[in-house]
C-alpha positions in Angstrom: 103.0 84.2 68.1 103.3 87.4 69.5 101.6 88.5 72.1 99.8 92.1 73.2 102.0 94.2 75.0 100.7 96.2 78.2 102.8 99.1 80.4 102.7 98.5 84.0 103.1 101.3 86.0 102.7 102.6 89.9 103.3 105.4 92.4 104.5 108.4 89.6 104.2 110.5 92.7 104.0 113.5 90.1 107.0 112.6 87.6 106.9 110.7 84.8 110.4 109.9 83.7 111.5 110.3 79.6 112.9 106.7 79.8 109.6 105.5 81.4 107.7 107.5 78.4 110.0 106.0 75.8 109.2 102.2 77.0 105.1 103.2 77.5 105.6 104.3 73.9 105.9 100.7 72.7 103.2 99.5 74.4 98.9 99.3 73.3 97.9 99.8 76.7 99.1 101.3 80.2 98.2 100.3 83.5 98.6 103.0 86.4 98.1 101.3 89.4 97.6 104.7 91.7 99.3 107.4 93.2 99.7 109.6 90.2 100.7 112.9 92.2 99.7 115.3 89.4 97.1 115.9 86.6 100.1 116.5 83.5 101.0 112.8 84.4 97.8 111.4 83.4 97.6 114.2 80.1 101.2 112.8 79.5 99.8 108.6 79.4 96.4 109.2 77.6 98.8 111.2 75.1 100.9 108.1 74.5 98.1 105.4 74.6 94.9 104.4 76.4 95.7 104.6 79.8 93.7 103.0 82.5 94.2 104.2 86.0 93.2 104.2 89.9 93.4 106.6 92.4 96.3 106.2 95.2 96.0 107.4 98.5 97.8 110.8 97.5 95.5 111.3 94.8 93.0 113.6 96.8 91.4 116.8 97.1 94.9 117.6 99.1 96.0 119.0 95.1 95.8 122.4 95.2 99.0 123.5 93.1 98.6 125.5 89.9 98.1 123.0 87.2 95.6 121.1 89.5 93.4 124.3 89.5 93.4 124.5 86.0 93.0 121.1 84.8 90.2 119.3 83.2 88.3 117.4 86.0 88.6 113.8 83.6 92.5 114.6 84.7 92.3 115.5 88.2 94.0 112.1 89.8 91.5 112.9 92.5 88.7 111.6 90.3 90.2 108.4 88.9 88.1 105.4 90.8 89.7 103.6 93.7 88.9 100.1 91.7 88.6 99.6 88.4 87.8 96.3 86.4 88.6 95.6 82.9 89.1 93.5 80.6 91.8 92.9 78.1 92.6 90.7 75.3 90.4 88.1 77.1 92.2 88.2 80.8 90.0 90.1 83.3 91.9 92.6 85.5 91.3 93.6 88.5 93.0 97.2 89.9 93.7 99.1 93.2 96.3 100.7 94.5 96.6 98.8 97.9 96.0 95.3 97.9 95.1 95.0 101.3 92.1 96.9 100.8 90.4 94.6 98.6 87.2 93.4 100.3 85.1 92.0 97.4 85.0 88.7 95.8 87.3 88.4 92.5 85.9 85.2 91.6 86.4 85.0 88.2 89.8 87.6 87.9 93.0 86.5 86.1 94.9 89.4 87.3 95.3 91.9 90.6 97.0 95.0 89.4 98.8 96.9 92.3 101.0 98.8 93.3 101.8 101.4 97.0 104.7 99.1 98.4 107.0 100.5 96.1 108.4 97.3 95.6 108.6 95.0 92.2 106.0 91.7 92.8 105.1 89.1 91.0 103.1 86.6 93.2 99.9 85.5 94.5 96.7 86.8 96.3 94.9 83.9 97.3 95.0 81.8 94.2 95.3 85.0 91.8 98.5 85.8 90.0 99.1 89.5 91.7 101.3 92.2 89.8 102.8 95.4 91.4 105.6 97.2 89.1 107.1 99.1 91.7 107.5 102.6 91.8 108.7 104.5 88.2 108.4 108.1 90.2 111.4 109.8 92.8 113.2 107.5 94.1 112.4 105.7 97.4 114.2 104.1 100.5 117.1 103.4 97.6 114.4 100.8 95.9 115.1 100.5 92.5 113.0 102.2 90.1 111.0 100.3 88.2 107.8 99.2 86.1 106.7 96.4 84.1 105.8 95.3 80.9 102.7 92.5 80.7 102.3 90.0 77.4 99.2 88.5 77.1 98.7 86.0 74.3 95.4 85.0 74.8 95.5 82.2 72.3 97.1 80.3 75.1 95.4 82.4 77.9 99.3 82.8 79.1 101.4 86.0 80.3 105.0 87.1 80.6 106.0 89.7 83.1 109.3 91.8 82.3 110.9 94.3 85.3 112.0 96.9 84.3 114.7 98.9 85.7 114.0 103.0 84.7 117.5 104.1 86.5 119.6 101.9 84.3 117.7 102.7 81.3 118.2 106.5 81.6 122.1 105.0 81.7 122.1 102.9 78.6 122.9 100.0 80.7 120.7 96.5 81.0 117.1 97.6 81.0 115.2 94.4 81.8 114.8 91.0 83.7 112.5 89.1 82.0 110.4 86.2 84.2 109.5 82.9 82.8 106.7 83.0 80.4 103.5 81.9 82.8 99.7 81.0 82.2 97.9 82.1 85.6 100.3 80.4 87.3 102.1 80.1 90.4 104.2 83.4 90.2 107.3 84.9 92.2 107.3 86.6 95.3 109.4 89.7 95.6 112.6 90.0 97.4 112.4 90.9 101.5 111.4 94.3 102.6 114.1 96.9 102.5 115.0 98.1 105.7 116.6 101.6 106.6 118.9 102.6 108.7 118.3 105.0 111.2 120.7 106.1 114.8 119.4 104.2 117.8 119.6 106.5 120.6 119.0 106.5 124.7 118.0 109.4 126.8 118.5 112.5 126.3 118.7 111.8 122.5 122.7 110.9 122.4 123.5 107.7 120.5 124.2 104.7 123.0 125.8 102.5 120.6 127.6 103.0 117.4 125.7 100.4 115.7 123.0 101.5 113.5 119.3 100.0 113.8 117.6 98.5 111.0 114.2 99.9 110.2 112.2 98.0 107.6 110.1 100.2 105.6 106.6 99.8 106.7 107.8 100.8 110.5 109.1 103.5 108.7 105.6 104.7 107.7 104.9 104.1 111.2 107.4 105.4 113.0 106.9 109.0 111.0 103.0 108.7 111.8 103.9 108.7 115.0 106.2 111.7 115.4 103.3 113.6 113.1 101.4 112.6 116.0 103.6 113.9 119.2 103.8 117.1 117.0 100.2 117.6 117.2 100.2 116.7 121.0 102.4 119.4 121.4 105.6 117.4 122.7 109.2 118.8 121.7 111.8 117.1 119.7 113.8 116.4 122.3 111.0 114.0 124.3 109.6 113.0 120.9 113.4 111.3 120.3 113.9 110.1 123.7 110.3 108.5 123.2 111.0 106.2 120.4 114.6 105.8 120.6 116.0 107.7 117.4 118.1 109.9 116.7 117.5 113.3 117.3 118.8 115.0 114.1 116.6 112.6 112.4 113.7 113.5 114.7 114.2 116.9 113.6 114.3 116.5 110.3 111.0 114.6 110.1 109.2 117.9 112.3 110.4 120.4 110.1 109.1 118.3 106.9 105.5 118.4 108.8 105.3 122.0 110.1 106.8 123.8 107.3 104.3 122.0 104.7 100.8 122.3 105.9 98.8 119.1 104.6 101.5 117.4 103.6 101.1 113.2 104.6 103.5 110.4 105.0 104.6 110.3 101.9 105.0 113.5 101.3 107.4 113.8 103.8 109.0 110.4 103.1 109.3 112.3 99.2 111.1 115.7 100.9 113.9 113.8 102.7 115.0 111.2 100.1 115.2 113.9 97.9 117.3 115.7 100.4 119.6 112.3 100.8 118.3 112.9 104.6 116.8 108.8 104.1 
């Protein structure tokens, strides 16, 4: 029998891609699991089918371009809720965009909808079966782009979780890796954290080795909190370099991002440079 079939979607960051459009289009219901980045994205999903949706941590006030001002406040990212709980086809869902901000009980849930790592997930929180799609927006740290698509046949209170890949979609090529069928079971972890690579340097900000460090991703986020940081003590590039061993091109880079856009966050910055190819 057939089951009901769901769009799983995360971190638009402001795009939704036609490929990503053309798979929501065969499903009843989506799932945006935060970060929208722009009111038209929302307009686009509840045009397609009934969307459900959480706010991300770059869904704030922060909005300011033209659409933003002129959109209807039920579209405004910034209003969505930062947990939602629903229920669908008999499974009860639980969604925010981080998972390590849960602090209630979800006694009682079938399913965590996330999303934020950028990084396709199927596994566990505590003894709850925990989906993130990935990200289906630009293109991060060379993660693939992807989202997922959720069966639910609630005749068998079972699910099947399908990863899809939006890149090789938009090229004709394989769209999808389909997991075992499961029933609130056990599920699969995602692959290591991807790490990027970034010149080590010494003093003065010159290279002492030739070999490249590895920098996983979340050390990433923190390493460009940080530099955000010596901006706003004042220290130069140089020093800023020399104090947490990178290079200084890179360095550079990172300073411009934040002075030259006013407001702009970790992401936003993260956003700039891999659209660049500086990342």
């Amino acid at each position: 029998m057939e089951g009901h079939r769901i769009g799983v979607i995360s971190d638009t960051h402001g795009l939704l891609r036609p490929e990503t459009a053309a798979v929501l289009k065969t499903c009843e219901i989506i799932l945006h699991a935060g970060d929208v980045g722009k009111p038209e994205v929302l307009r686009q999903l509840r045009s397609i089918a009934d969307t459900r949706a959480v706010r991300g941590n770059v869904d704030s006030v922060r909005l300011k371009d033209f659409h933003a001002l002129e959109a209807c406040p039920e579209d405004l990212p910034e209003n969505l809720p930062e947990e939602l709980e629903t229920e669908l086809f008999g499974f009860r869902i639980y969604m925010i965009h981080d998972k390590k901000q849960i602090r209630r009980d979800l006694s009682g849930t079938d399913l965590i909808v996330c999303g934020h790592s950028h990084k396709y997930e199927v596994g566990r929180f505590g003894n709850i079966t925990c989906l993130n799609p990935g990200s289906c927006g630009p293109r991060r740290f060379r993660l693939p782009v992807t989202m997922m698509l959720l069966t639910l046949h609630p005749a068998e209170h079972r699910l099947e979780t399908e990863q899809i890949d939006c890149l090789a979609t938009a090229e004709g090529k394989t769209i999808s890796n389909a997991e075992a069928p499961a029933g609130i079971p056990q599920g699969r972890m995602a692959a290591d954290a991807h790490t990027k690579r970034v010149c080590g340097t010494g003093q003065g900000g010159r290279s002492d080795s030739e070999e490249e460090m590895k920098i996983p991703e979340q050390d990433m986020y923190r390493l460009i909190r940080q530099i955000m940081k010596d901006v706003d003590a004042g220290r130069r590039i140089a020093e800023i370099a020399v104090r947490h061993h990178i290079d200084e091109g890179f360095t550079e880079q990172v300073c411009r991002m934040y002075l030259t856009h006013p407001g702009v966050d970790v992401d936003g910055i993260l956003d700039r440079m891999e659209r660049k190819n500086i990342l």
